[in-house]
C-alpha positions as CSV (number, residue, x, y, z in Angstrom):
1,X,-51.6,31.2,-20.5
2,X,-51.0,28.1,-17.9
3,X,-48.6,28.9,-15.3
4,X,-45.6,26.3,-15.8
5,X,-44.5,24.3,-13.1
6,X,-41.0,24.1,-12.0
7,X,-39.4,20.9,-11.7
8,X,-35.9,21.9,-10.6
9,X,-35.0,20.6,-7.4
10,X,-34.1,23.7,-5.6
11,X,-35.3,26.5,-7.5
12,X,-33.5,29.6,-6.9
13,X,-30.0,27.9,-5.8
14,X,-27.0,30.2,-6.2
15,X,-24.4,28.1,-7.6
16,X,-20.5,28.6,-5.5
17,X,-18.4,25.8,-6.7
18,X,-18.8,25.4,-10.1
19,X,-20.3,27.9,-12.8
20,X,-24.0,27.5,-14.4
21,X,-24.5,30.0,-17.2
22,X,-26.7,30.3,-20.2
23,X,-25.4,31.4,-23.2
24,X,-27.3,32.5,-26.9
25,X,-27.4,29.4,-29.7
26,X,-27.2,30.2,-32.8
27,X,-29.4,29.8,-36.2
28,X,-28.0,28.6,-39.5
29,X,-27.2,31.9,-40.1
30,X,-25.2,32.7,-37.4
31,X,-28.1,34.4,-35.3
32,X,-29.2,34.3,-31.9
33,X,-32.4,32.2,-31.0
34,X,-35.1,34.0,-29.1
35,X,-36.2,31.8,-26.3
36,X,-33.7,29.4,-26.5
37,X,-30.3,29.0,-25.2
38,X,-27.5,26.8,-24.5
39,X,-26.8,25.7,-20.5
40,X,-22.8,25.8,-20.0
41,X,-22.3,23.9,-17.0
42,X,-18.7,24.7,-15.9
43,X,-16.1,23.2,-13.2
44,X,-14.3,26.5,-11.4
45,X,-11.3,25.6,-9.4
46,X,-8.6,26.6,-11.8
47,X,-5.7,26.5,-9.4
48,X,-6.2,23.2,-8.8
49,X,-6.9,22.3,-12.5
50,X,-10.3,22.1,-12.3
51,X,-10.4,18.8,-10.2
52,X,-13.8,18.1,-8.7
53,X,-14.3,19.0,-5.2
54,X,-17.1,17.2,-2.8
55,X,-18.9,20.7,-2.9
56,X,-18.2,20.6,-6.5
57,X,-20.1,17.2,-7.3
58,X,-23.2,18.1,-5.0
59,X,-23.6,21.1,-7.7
60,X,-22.8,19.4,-10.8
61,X,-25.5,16.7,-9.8
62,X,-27.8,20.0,-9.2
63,X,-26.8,21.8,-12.3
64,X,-27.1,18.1,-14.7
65,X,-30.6,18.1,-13.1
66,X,-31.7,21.9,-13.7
67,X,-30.3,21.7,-17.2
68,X,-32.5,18.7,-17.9
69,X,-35.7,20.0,-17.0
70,X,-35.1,23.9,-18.9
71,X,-37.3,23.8,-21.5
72,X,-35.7,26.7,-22.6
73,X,-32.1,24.7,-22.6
74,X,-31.6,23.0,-26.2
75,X,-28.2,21.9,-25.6
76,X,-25.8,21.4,-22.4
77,X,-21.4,22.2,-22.9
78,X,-19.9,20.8,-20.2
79,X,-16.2,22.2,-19.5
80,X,-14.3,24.1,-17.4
81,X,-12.7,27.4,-16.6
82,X,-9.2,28.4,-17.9
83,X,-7.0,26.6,-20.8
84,X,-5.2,24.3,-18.7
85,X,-7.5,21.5,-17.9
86,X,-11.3,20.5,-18.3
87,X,-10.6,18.2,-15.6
88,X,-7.7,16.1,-14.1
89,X,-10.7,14.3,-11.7
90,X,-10.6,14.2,-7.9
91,X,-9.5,16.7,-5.5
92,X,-6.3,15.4,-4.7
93,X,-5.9,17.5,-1.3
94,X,-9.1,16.3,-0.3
95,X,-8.4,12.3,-1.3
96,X,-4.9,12.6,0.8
97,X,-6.0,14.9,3.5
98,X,-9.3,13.5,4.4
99,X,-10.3,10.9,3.1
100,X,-7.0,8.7,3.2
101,X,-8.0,5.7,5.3
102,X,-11.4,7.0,5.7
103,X,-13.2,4.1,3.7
104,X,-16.7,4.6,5.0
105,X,-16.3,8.2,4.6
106,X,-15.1,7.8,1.2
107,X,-17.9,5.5,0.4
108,X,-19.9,8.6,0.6
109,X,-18.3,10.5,-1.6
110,X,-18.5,7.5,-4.4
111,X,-22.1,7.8,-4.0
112,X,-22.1,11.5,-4.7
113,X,-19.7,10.8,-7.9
114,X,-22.1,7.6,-8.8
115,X,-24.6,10.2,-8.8
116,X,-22.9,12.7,-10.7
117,X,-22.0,10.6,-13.3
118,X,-25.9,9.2,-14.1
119,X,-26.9,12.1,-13.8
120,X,-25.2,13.1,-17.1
121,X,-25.9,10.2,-18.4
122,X,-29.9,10.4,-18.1
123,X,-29.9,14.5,-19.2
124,X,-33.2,15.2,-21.2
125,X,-30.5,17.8,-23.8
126,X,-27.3,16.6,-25.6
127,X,-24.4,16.8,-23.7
128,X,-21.4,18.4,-25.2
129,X,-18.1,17.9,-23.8
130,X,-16.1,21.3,-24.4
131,X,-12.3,20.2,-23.6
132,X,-10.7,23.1,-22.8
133,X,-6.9,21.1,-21.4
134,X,-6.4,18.2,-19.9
135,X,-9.5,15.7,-19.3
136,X,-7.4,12.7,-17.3
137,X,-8.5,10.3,-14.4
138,X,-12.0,11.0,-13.5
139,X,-11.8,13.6,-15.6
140,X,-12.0,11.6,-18.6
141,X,-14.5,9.5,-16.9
142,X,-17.1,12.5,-16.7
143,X,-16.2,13.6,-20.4
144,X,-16.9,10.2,-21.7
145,X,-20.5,10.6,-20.1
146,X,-21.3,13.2,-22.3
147,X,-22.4,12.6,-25.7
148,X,-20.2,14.9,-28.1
149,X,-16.6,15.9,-27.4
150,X,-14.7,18.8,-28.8
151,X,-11.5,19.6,-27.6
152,X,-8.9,21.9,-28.1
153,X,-5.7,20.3,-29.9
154,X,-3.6,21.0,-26.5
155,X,-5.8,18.6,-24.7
156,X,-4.6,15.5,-23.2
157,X,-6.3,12.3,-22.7
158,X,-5.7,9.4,-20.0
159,X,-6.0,7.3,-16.8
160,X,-4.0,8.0,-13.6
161,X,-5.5,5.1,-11.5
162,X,-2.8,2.7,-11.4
163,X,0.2,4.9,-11.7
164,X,-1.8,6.6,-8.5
165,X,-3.3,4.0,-5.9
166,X,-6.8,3.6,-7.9
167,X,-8.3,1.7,-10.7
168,X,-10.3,3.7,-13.1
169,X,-13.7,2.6,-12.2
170,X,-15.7,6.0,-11.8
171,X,-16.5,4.7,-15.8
172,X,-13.6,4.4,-18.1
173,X,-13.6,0.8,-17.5
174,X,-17.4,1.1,-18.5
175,X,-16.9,3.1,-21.1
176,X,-13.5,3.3,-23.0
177,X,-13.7,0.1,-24.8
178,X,-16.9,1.4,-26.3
179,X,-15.2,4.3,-28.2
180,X,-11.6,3.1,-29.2
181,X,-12.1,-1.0,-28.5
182,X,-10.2,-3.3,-25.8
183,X,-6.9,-3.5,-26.5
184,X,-6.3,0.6,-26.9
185,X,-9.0,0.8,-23.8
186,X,-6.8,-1.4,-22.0
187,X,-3.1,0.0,-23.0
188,X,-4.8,3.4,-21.4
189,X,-6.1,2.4,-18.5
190,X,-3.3,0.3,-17.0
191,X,-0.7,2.1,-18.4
192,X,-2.0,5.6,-18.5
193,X,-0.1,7.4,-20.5
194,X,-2.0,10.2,-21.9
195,X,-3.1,10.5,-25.8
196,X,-3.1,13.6,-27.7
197,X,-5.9,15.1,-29.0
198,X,-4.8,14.5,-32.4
199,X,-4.6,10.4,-31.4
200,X,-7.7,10.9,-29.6
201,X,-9.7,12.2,-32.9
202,X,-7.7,9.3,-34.6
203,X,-9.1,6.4,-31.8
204,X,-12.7,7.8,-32.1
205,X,-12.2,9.0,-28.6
206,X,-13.9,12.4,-29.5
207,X,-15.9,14.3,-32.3
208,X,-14.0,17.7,-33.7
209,X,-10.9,19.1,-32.5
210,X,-8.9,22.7,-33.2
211,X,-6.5,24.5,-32.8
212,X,-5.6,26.7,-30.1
213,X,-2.3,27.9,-30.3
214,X,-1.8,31.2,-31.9
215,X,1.3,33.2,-33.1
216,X,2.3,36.7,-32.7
217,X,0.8,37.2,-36.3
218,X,-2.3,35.5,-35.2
219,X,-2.2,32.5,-37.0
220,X,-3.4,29.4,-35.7
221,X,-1.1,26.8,-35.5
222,X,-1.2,22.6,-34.6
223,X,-0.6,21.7,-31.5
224,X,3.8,22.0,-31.5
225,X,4.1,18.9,-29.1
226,X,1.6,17.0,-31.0
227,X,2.6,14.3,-34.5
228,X,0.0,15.7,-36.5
229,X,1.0,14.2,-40.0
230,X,0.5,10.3,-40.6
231,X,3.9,8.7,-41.2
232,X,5.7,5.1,-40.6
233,X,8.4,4.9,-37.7
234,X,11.3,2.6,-37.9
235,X,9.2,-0.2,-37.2
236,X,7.0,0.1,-40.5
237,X,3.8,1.3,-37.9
238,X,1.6,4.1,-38.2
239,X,2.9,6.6,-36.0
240,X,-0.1,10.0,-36.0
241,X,-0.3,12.0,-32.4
242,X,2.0,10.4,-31.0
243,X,3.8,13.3,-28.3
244,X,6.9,14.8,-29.7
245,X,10.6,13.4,-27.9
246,X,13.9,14.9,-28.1
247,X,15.5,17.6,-30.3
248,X,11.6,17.7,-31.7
249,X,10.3,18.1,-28.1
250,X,12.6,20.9,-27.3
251,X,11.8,22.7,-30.4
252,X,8.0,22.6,-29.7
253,X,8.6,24.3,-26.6
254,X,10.5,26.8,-28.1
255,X,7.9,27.6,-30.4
256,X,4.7,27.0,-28.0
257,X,6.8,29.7,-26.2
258,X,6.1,32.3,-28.8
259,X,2.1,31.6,-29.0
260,X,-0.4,32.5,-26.9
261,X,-3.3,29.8,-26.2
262,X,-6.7,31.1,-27.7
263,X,-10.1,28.9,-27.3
264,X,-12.0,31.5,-30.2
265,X,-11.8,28.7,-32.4
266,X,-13.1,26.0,-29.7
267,X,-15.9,28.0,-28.5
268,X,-16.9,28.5,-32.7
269,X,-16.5,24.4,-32.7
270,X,-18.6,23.9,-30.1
271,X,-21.6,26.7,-31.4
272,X,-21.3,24.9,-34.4
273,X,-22.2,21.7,-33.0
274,X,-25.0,23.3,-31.1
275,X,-26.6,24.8,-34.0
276,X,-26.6,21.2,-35.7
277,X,-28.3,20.0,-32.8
278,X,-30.8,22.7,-32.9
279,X,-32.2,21.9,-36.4
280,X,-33.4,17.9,-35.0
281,X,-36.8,17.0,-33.5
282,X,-35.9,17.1,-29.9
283,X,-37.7,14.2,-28.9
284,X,-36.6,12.3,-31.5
285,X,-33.2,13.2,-30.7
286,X,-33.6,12.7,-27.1
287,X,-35.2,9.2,-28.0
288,X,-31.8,8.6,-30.3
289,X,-29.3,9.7,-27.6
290,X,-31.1,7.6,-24.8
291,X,-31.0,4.4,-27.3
292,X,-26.9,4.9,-27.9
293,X,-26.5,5.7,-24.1
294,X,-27.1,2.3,-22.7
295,X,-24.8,0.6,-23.9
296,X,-23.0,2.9,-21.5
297,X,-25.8,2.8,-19.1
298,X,-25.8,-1.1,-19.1
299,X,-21.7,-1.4,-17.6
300,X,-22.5,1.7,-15.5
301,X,-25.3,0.0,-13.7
302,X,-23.8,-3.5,-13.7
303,X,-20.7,-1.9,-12.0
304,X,-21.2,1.1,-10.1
305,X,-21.7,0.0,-6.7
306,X,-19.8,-2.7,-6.4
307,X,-16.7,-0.6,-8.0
308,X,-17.9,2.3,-5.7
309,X,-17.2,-0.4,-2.7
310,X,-14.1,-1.4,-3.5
311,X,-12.8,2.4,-3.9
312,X,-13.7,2.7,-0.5
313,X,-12.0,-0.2,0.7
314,X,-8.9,1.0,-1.2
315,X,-8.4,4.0,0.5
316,X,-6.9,2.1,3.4
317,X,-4.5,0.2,1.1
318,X,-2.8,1.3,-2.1
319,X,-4.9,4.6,-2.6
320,X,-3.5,5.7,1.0
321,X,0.2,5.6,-0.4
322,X,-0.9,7.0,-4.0
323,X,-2.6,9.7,-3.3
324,X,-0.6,11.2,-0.9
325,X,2.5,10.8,-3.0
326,X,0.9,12.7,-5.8
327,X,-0.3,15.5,-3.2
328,X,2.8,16.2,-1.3
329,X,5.7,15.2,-3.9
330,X,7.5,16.9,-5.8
331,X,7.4,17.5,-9.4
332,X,9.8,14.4,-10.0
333,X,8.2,12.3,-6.8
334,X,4.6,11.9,-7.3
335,X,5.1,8.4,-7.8
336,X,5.7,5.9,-5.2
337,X,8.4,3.4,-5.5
338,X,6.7,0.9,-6.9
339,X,9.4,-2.1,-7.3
340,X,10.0,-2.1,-3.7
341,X,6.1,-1.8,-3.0
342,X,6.2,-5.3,-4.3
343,X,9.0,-6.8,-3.0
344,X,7.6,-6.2,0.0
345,X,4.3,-7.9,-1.0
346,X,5.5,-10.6,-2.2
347,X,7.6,-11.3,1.2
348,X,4.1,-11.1,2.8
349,X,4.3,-7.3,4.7
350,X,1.0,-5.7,6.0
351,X,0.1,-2.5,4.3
352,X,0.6,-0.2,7.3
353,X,1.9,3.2,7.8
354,X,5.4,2.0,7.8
355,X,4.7,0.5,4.6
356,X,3.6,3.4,3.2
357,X,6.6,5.6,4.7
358,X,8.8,3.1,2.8
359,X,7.4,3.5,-0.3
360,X,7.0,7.1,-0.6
361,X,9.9,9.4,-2.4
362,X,11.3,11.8,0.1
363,X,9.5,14.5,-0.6
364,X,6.3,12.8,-0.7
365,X,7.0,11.3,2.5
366,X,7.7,14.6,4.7
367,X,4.7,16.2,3.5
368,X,2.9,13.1,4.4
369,X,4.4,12.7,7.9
370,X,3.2,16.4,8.6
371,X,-0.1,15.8,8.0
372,X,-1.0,12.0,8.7
């Protein structure tokens, strides 16, 4: 028999920051495939709801790569650990800590995101997104790389950018438009104000969605804070996953508080979708998937750099007041005051230091002061 090469970059590299496992796929009747498998790629900082590290991205662009190349591979799930969040994008301790004001240095970084980003767009296997929580900010950017989505109905789906000192250009200004057209791309990337999962499904945002929450009978129930039935507000619209406000909101929480969260039925979704895949031609598949991807690939490549430029030259403006008020502030101050931010534009003021003291909340702004 020939000897195979290897065409993995660093054969033998011991992933630390994120997790790389392989995991059976199943036949049409629910078996496991002898010599194939499935490459879950998995983000693994938990505590920090899975936000991507720089150590983070440097593996993802490995693991993307690896997974490509495995012949073995038929399929790769991209998600994360733990039910809170697939991810909620970059490291915010990182952005406030280090590379506030540090253009050049974030400039670097970009590239490494750039990277990551094409490299899951260019994957040989169909990418599955596995939403396991929250996929916001560059979180949702990354998701909307992949090819397939299924989420769990607790997810949530937006844009932090300009609530946050950033513009969503890591791709959801490349790509949003493409799944739920301008004017709902728009509403969530300046506005950002996350979607349900159940308004996601509804937008075309993603594939399959299920439940997750589970009573002490163990019944699977929709998600509590969720609209999930189709009905006309006050106004005569169509009103279906909107979030729940009020007396309804305070009953869901109630009742959430009774369930435990349980992904069985995610994981089943996302086999499911694997085992589809698995009965195509792979090249012909592969062909398919690289023929729907540019229209992706077209704005990536037409924007990439120059968006990855400007990033970097907004870390010593807005993104130095954002991302520290996000980091340090409390629960209620992660927003800076945005009202006086541009009254103080608009009489002409240089964004300094004692510009961005002004504008931060109080506790935003002693946390910042102890670490400038």
């Amino acid at each position: 028999m020939t000897e195979l090469l290897s065409h993995d970059i660093l054969p033998g590299y011991e992933f630390r920051h994120i997790k790389y496992e392989t995991k059976p796929v199943l036949d049409d009747k629910g078996k496991p495939v002898s010599g194939l498998y499935q490459v879950w790629i998995s983000l693994n900082n938990e505590k920090q709801l899975n936000s991507y590290t720089t150590s983070a991205v440097k593996e993802v662009i490995l693991a993307f790569r690896r997974a490509s190349c495995d012949r073995q591979a038929s399929n790769v799930v991209f998600t994360a650990v733990g039910d809170k969040a697939f991810c909620t994008g970059g490291n915010t301790e990182e952005y406030a800590t280090y590379y506030s004001n540090r253009p050049l240095e974030y400039l670097q970084y970009m590239r490494l995101f750039n990277d990551m980003v094409t490299n899951i767009l260019l994957c040989d296997k169909p990418v599955i997104c596995r939403v396991n929580g929250m996929r916001i900010g560059g979180g949702q950017e990354i998701g909307m790389a992949c090819d397939f989505t299924v989420a769990g109905d607790h997810a949530r789906f937006g844009q932090a950018g300009p609530k946050h000192g950033s513009a969503p250009d890591g791709g959801s200004t490349d790509f949003l438009d493409i799944y739920v057209g301008f004017s709902r791309a728009v509403e969530s990337l300046v506005l950002c104000e996350p979607w349900s999962a159940h308004k996601a499904m509804r937008l075309g945002l993603i594939n399959d969605l299920v439940p997750v929450h589970k009573t002490a009978d163990g019944t699977f129930i929709p998600n509590p804070f969720a609209v999930t039935d189709r009905y006309l507000d006050d106004m005569g619209r169509v009103v279906y996953g909107e979030w729940k406000e009020g007396k309804e909101k305070d009953a869901a929480k109630e009742l959430a508080a009774k369930c435990t969260v349980d992904l069985s039925l995610l994981d089943q979704a996302t086999d499911k979708l694997a085992t589809k895949l698995l009965y195509t031609f792979p090249d012909c598949t592969r062909k398919t998937l690289e023929s729907a991807r540019k229209k992706k690939l077209m704005h990536w490549a037409q924007n990439s750099e120059t968006n990855r430029s400007w990033l970097a030259l907004n870390m010593n403006t807005e993104a130095a007041a954002g991302f520290p008020a996000f980091h340090f502030g409390d629960r209620n101050e992660r927003e800076i005051d945005f009202v006086l931010l541009r009254q103080r534009m608009a009489e002409g003021a240089r964004f300094d230091k004692q510009l961005i003291s002004d504008v931060l909340k109080p506790s935003a702004r002693a946390g910042w002061e102890k670490n400038p």
